[in-house]
N, C-alpha and C positions, 0 to 999 in steps of 0.2 A: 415383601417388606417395604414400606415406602422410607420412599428418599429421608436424608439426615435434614434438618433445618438447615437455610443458610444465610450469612449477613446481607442485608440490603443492599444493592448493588446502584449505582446512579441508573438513569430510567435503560432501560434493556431488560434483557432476558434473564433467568435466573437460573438455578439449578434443571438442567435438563436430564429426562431420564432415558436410562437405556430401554434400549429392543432385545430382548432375551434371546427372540429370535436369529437376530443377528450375530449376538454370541457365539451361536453354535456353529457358525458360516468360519468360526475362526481357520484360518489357514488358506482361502478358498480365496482365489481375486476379489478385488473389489470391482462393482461394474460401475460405466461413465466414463466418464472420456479424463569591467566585463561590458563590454559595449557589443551589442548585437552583432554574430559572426555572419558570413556570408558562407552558402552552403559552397565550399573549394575544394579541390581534390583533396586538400592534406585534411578535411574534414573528413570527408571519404576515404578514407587509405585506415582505417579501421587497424586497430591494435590487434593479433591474433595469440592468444595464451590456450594450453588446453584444449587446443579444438575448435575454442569458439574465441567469437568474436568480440571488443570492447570498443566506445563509445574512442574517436582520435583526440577531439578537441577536449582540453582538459583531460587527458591520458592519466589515467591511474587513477580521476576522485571517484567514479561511483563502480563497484565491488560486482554488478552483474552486469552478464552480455548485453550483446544488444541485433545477435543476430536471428535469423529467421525463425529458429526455434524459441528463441524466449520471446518475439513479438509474437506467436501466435498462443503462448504462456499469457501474456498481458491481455492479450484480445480477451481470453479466458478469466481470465483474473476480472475484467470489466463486468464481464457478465454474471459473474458471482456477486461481486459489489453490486449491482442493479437488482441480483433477485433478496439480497441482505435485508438492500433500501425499500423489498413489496413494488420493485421495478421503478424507483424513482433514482433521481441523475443527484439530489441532493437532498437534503430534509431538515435545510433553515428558513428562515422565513424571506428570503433574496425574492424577489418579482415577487410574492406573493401576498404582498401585503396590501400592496397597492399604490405606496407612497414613493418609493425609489422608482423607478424604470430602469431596467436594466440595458443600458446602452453599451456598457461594454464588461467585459469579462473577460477575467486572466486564469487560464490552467496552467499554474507552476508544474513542470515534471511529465510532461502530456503524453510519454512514451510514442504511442503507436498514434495517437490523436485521439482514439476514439468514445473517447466524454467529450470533448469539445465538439465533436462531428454531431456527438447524438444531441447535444446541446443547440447547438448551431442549427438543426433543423428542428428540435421544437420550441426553437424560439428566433425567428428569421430577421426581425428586426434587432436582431443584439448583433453588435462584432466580437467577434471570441477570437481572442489571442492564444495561443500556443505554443509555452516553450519546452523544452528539453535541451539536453547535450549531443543528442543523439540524431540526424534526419532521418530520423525511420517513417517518419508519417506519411500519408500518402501522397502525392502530387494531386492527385484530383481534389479539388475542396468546394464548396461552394465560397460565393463572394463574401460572404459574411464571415469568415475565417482565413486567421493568418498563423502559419507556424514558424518561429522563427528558432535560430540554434544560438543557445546564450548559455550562460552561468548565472544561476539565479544565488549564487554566493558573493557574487560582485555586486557592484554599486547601481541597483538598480537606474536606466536612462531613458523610461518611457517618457515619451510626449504627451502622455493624457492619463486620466486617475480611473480608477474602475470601479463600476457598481456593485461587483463581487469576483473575488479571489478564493478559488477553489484547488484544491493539493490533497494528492490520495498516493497511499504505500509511496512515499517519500520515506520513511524509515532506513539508516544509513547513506543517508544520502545528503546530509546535511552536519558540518561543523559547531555553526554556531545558531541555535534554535531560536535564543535571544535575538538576534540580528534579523532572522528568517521571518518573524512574525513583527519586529518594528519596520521592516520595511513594506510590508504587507499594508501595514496599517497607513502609512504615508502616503505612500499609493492608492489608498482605498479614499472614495468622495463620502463625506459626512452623509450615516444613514445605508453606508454600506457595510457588506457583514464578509468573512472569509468563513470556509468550513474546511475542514482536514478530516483524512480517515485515514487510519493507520491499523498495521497487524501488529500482536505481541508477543510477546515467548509463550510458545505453548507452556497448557497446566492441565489439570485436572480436578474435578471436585470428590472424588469417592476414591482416588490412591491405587487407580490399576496404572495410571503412567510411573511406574518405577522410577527414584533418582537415579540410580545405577544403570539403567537400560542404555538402549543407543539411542533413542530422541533426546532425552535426559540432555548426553553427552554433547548429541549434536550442537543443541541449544547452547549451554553451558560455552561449548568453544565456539562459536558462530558469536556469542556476546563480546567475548575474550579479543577476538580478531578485532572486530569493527569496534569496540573499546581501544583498542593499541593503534587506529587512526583516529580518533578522536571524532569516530561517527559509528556510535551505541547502535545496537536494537534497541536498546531500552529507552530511547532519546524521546518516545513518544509517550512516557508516563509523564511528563512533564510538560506536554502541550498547553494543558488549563493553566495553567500558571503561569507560564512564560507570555500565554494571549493576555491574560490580564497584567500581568506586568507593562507589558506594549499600550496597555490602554483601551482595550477592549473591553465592552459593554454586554450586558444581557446574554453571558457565556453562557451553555449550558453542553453539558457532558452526554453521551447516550454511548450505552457498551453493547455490543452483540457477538455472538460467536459463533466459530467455523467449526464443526466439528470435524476429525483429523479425515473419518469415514461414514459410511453408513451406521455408525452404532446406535443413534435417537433413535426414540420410537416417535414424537414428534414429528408427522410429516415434511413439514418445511424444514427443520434440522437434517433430517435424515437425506433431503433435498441436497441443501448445503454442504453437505458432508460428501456428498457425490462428487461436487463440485471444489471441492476445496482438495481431494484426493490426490486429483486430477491435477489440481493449481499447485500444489506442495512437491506433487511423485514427479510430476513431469520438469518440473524446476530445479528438482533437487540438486542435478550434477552445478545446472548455471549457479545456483544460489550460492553454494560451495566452495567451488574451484578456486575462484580468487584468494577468498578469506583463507582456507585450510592452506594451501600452497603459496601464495606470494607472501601472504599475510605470518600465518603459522607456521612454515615450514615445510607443511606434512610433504611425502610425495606421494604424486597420483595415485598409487597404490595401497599406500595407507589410507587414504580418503576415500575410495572406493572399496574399501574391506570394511568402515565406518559403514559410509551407506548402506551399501546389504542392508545391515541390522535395521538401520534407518527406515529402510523401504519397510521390510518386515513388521514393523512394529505399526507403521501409517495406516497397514491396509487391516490390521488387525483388531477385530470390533470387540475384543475382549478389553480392550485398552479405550476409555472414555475420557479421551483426550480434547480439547480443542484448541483453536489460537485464539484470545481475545482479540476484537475488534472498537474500536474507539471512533467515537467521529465525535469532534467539539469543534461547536461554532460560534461566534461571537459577531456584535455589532461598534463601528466606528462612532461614538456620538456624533447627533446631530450639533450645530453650532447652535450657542443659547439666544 
């Protein structure tokens, strides 16, 4: 039967089809795997909720851990993002035009560091800034890298403007979005561009993700929580709009998507789906905990009798689900 028709989507992928094959595998594992702070003990002295660990400085604003098990989640998550990008670090036109040089660059939210690392070495003549909440990066760096521990919610107080501002899976992590890409732009030297990637509430194109199901639900209350602090999932449908509102130029939108498992027959999907399994199944308790429990009440218990279904449903290739994926970039005019 081929696929239903489907609306034009901004430039990305479109309807992808299942693997029949994969189908039948239903039930079976899936296989694959704010002035700048000084880093001080009470930065160090980590919040512990659940198990795990959370971010001291600015206690409470962002809803996942920040210990060993979700940095090597992120490391993961990096590598997905690179093979999305056909193994690229970004996909605007920053250095590659010719005209800017990129002298300096700032990765808002830099987790673990490791886009700034990979950046930093292919391209040795840039200085790449690094911030988080979090010092989870590593101590070893080369000279051309600095990570420093801030709130990029505050008033930004760099000493110098940068030739591109780069921010990935920031998603609940941010208050005011308007604010987050005017200072961006302030920041940025005439001729520079910022690019953002972000995940969305999973969907589906052909109706085997059930409303009623447990990803459904998942979804549904994971919005609800970080809705009721005033930092959405859904705060990244709104990226192109708010960039252009700030004053940004030459925006353009591109979508791609993770699928939940191996269910494309598309090899590179079916790749990704490997990988995003892994990124979702291994996350799932970190991504959770806070919201379902501090946020919503649940107790651990209830939230773990959720999950089940959760898992269940992820590794399940009868269900052709995926996350949307978004990256919109934009350029700061040049002066006239």
């Amino acid at each position: 039967m081929s696929a239903p028709a489907k609306e034009s989507e901004p430039d990305g992928v479109g309807y992808i089809e299942a693997d029949q094959e994969e189908n039948n595998l239903a039930g079976e594992s899936t296989d694959s795997e704010s002035s700048t702070a000084s880093i001080n003990s009470s930065i160090l002295r980590y919040h512990e909720e659940n198990g795990r660990t959370y971010h001291a400085y600015k206690d409470g604003k962002y809803v996942l851990p920040n210990d060993q098990s979700e940095q090597e989640r992120l490391d993961l998550q990096h590598h997905l993002s690179l093979r999305t990008l056909d193994n690229k670090l970004y996909i605007c036109p920053a250095g590659r035009d010719g005209e800017i040089p990129l002298r300096n660059v700032l990765d808002l939210g830099t987790g673990t560091g490791t886009w700034a690392l990979d950046f930093a070495e292919q391209n040795p003549e840039t200085q790449v800034y690094g911030v988080d909440l979090s010092p989870i990066q590593s101590p070893f760096v080369p000279p051309n890298v600095t990570f420093q521990v801030d709130d990029v919610e505050d008033q930004w107080m760099y000493n110098t403007k940068f030739d591109f501002i780069y921010s990935r899976h920031m998603t609940c992590s941010i208050s005011d979005w308007s604010r987050y890409f005017e200072q961006s732009y302030t920041n940025l030297n005439p001729g520079g561009y910022m690019e953002i990637m972000d995940i969305g509430a999973v969907t589906c194109d052909d109706g085997t993700l059930k409303k009623d199901g447990f990803l459904s639900r998942w979804v549904d209350l994971f919005i609800e929580g970080t809705s009721k602090i005033d930092r959405s999932f859904l705060g990244y449908q709104a990226y192109y709009e708010k960039m252009e509102a700030a004053g940004f130029a030459n925006l353009k939108k591109v979508m791609y998507k993770w699928p939940t498992n191996r269910w494309p027959r598309d090899p590179k999907h079916k790749e990704l789906g490997s990988w995003c399994y892994e990124n979702i199944s291994s996350g799932l308790q970190g991504l959770s905990a806070a919201v379902f429990t501090r946020i919503l009440g649940w107790s651990p218990e209830e939230m773990n009798t959720l999950l089940e279904g959760v898992e269940r449903e992820l590794r399940d290739p009868t269900i052709h689900a995926y996350w949307p994926i978004t990256v919109v970039y934009g350029q700061k005019p040049r002066a006239p």
